[in-house]
MIMAR-257112 format. One record per residue (C-alpha): residue number from 0; residue in one letter; chain; x, y, z. Coordinates in Angstrom, 1 decimal. Layout:
MIMAR-257112
[r NUM,'A','A',[X,Y,Z]]
...
This chain:
MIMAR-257112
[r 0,'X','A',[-25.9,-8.1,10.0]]
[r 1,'X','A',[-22.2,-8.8,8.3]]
[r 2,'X','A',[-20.6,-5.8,6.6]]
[r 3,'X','A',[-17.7,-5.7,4.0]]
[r 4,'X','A',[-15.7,-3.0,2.7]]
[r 5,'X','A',[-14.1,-2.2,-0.6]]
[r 6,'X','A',[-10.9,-0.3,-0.4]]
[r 7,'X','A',[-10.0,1.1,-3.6]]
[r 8,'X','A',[-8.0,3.5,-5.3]]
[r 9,'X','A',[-9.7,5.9,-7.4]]
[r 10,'X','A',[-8.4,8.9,-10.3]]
[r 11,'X','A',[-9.5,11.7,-10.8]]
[r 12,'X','A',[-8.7,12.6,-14.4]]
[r 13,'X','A',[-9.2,16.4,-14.0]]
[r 14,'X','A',[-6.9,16.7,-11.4]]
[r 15,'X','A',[-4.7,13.5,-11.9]]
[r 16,'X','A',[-4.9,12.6,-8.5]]
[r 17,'X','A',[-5.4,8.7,-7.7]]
[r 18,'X','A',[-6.1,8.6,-4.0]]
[r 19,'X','A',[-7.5,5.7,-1.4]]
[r 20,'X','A',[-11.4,5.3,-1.1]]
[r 21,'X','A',[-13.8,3.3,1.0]]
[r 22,'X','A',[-17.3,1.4,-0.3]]
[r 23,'X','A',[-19.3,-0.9,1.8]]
[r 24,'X','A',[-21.9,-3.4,1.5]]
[r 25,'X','A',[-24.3,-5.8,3.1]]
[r 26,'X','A',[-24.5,-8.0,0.4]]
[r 27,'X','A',[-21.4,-8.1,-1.6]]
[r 28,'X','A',[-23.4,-6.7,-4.8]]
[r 29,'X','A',[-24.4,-3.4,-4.2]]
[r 30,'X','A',[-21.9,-0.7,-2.6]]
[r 31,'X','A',[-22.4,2.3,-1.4]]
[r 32,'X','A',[-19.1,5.0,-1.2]]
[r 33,'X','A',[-18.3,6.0,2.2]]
[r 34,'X','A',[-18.5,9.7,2.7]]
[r 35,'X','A',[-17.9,12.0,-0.9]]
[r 36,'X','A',[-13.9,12.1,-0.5]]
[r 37,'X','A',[-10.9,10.1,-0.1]]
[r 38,'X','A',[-10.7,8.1,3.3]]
[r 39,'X','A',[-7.0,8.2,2.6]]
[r 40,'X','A',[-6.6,12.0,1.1]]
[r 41,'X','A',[-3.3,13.6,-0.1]]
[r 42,'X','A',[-1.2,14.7,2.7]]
[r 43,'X','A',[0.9,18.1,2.7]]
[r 44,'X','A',[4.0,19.0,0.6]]
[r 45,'X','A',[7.0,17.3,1.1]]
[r 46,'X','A',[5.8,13.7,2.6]]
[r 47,'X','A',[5.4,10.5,0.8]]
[r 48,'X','A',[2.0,10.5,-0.2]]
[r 49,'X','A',[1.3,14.2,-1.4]]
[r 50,'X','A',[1.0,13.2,-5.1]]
[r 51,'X','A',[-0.6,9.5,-4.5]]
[r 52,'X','A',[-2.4,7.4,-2.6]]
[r 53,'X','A',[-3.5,4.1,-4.4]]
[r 54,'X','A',[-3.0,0.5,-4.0]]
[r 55,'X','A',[-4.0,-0.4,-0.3]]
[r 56,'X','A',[-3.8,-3.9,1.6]]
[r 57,'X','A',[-6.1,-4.2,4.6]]
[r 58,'X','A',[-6.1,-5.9,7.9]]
[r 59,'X','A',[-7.9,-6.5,10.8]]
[r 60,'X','A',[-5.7,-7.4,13.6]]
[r 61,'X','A',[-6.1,-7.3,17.6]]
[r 62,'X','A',[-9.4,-5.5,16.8]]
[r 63,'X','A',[-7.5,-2.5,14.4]]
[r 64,'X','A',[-7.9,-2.0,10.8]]
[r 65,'X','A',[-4.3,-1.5,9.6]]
[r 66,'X','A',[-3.8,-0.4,6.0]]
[r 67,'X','A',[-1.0,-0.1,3.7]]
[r 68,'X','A',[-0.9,1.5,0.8]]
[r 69,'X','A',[1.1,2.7,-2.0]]
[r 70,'X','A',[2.2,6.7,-1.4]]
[r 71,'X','A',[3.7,9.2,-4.0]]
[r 72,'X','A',[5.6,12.2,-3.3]]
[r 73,'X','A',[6.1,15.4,-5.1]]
[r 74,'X','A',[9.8,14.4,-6.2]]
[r 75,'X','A',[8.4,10.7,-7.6]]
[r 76,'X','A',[9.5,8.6,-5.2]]
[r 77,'X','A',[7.0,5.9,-4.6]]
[r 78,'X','A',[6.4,4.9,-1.0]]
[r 79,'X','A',[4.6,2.1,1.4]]
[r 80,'X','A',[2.3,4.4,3.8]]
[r 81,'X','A',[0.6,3.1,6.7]]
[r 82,'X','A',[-2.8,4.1,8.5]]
[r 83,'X','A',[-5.1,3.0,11.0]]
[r 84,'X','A',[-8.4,3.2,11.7]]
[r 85,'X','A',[-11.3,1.9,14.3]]
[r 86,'X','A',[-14.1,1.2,12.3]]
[r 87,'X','A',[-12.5,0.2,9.0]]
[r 88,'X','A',[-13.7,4.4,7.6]]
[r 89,'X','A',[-12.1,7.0,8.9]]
[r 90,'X','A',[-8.3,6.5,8.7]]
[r 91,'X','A',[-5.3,7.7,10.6]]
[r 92,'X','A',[-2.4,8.0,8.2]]
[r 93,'X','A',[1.2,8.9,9.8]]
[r 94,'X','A',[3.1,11.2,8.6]]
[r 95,'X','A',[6.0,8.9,7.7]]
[r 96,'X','A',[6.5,5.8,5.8]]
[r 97,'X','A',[7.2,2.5,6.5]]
[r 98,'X','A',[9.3,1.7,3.3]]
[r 99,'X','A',[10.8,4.3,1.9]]
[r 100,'X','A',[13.5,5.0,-0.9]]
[r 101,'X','A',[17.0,6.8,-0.8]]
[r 102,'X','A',[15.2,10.6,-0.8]]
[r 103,'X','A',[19.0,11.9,-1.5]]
[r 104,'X','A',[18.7,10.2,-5.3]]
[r 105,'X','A',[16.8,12.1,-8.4]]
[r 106,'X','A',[14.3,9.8,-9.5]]
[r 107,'X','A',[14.7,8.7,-13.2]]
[r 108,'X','A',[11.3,7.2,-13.6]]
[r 109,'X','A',[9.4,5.4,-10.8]]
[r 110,'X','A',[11.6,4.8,-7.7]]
[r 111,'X','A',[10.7,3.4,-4.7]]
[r 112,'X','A',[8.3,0.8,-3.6]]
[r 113,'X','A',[5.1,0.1,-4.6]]
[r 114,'X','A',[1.7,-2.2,-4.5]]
[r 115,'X','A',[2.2,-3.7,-0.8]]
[r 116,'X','A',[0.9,-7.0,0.3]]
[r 117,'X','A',[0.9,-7.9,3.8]]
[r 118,'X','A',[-0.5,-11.2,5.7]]
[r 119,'X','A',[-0.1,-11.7,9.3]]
[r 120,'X','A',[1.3,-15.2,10.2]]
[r 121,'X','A',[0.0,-16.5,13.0]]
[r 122,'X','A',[2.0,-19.6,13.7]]
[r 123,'X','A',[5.4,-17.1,13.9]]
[r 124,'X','A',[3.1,-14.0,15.0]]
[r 125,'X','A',[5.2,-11.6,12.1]]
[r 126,'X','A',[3.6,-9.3,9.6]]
[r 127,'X','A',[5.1,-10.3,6.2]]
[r 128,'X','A',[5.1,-8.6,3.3]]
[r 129,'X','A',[5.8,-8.5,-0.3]]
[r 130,'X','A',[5.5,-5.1,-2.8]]
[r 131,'X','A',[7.0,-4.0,-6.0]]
[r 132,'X','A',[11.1,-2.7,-6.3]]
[r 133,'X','A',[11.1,0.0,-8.6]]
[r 134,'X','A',[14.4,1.0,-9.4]]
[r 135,'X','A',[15.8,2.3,-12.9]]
[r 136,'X','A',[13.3,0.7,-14.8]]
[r 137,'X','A',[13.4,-2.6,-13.7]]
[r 138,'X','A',[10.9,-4.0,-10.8]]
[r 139,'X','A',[11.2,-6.9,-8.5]]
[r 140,'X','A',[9.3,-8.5,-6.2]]
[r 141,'X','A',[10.6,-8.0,-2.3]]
[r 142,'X','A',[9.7,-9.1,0.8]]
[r 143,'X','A',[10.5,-8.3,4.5]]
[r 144,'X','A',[9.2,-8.9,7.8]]
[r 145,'X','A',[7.9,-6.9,11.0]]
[r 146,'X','A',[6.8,-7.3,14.5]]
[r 147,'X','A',[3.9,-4.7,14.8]]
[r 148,'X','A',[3.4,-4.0,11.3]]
[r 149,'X','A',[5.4,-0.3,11.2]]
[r 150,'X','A',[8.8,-0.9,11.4]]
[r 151,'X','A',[10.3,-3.6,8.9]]
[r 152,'X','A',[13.1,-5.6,7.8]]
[r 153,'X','A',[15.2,-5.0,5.3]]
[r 154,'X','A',[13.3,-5.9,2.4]]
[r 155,'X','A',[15.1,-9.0,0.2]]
[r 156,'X','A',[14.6,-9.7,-3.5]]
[r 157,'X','A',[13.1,-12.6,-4.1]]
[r 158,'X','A',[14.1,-14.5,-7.3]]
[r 159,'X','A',[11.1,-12.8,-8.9]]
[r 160,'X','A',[13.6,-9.6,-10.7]]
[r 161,'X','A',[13.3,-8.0,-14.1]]
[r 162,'X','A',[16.6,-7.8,-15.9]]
[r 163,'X','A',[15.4,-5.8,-19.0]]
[r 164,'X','A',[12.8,-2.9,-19.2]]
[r 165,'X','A',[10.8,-5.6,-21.4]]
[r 166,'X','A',[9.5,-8.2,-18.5]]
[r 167,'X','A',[8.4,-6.6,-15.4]]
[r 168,'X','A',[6.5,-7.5,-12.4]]
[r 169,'X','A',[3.3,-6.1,-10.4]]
[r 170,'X','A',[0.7,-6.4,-7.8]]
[r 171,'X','A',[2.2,-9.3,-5.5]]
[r 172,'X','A',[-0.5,-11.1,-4.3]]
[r 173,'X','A',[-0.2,-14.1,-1.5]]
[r 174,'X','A',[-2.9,-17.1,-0.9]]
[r 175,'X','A',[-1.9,-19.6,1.9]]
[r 176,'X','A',[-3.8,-23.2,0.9]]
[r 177,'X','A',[-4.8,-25.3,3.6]]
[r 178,'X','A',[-5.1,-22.5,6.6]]
């Protein structure tokens, strides 16, 4: 029997928490939540996802679900977190991220980065991904590279950059035709 699962993020307005959740189904219509809390909860004070865990990309690869979601910490900053898990439910987060901001600066709005997208070429055998630059306002759209999905390249800008508070960009999204 196949089995999908729906990773979302959901909020929870009493406690304005957004945090990483898990749904599955046999049939793609009806879902059924995976336990009654997060699969990706808050971490401890002082790490990049106490305040948020939201926007996660999943893959299987070699037989591991690896995820990669969008972390928050207490200060603002705006993280890409990493977990892993056996089954595709219960999730291993580490403690540290894989893209992280300047922790030195005082955040003015939303630092950091944000809404990851990764695909795993096969032809090069490389994790890429792309995610949201959030810095002073403006947002761009980067992209970097990695071998084993944890430690990545200096991210690059892509031509995709806000230059006024008025035209941003968000939730980078990749489709490969014709593979």
């Amino acid at each position: 029997m196949r089995k999908y699962f729906l990773y979302y993020a959901g909020f929870n307005n009493q406690t304005g928490e957004e945090q990483v959740g898990v749904a599955k189904s046999v049939d793609l219509n009806k879902w059924e939540y995976v336990g009654d809390t997060p699969q990706v909860p808050l971490k401890s004070q002082g790490l990049h996802d106490f305040r948020q865990t939201s926007n996660p990309c999943v893959l299987k690869h070699n037989g591991l679900y690896k995820m990669w979601y969008q972390g928050k910490s207490d200060s603002g900053f705006l993280s890409i977190c990493y977990a892993e898990s056996k089954d595709g439910v219960s999730w291993k987060a580490y403690d540290e991220a894989v893209l992280a901001p300047n922790l030195s600066e005082e955040p003015k709005f939303r630092e950091g980065f944000q809404q990851p997208h990764v695909i795993f070429d096969k032809n090069k055998n490389i994790f890429k991904m792309w995610c949201v630059v959030y810095k002073k306002g403006l947002t761009s759209i980067g992209f970097c590279e990695s071998v084993n999905g944890l430690i990545w390249s200096e991210i690059k800008i892509t031509n995709l950059a806000s230059v006024d508070e008025n035209l941003k960009y968000f939730y980078p999204f990749i489709l490969k035709e014709n593979d």
